[in-house]
C-alpha positions in Angstrom: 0.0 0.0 0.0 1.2 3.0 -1.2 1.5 5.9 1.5 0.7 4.1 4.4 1.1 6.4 7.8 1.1 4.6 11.2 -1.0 6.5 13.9 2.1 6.6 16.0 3.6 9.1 13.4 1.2 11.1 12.9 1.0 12.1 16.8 5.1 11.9 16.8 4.5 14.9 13.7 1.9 16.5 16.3 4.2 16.3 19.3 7.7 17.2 17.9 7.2 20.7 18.9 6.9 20.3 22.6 9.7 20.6 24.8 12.0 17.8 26.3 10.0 18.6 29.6 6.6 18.4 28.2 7.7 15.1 26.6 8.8 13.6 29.6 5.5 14.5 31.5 3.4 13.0 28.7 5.3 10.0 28.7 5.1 9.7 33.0 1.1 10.4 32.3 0.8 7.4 29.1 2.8 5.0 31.9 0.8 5.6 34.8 -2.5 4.9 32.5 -1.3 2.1 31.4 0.2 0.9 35.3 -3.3 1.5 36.5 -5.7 -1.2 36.9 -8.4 -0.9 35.4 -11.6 -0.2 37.2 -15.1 -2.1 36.4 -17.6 0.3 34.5 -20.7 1.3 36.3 -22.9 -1.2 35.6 -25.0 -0.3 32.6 -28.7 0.4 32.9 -30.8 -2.4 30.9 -33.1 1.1 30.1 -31.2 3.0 27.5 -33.2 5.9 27.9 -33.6 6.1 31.8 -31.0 9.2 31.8 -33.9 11.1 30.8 -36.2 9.2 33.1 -37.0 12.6 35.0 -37.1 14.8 31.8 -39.6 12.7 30.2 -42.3 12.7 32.8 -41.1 11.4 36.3 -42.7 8.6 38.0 -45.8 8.6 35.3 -46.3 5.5 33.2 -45.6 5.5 29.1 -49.3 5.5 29.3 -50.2 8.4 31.1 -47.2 10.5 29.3 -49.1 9.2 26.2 -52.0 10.4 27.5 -51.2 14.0 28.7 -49.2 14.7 25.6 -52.6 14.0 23.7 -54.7 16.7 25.9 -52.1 19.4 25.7 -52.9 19.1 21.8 -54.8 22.5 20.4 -56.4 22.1 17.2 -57.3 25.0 15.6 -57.8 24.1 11.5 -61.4 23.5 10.4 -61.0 20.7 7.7 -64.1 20.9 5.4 -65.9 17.7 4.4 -65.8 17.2 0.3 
């Protein structure tokens, strides 16, 4: 493959213009990421959208969401019959 560019070099062509310091920090920082164990994620909710449990309506059911979304509804075209 013609032109091929490994990720690593394109950050090493990003990162050239930092100092020897700055280098030496980001390469204490990439060590101790990788030294640290890594800690179990927060169990995910089997819900994907109860986030926005308290956005969409609290404690009511789909049902009664359903429901009140309906009578908040204002209709004001008159549709003539043909």
């Amino acid at each position: 493959m013609i032109g091929t560019i490994r990720i690593t070099d394109m950050y090493m062509s990003v990162l050239s213009s930092l100092s020897n310091d700055e280098k030496l920090d980001l390469i204490a920082k990439l060590s101790d990421s990788m030294r640290k164990k890594k800690t179990v994620a927060k169990k995910a909710s089997m819900e994907i959208f109860d986030c926005f449990h308290a956005d969409w309506g609290g404690e009511d059911t789909p049902e009664n969401i359903a429901e009140s979304l309906r009578k908040g509804r204002t209709f004001n075209r008159n549709v003539e019959d043909w």
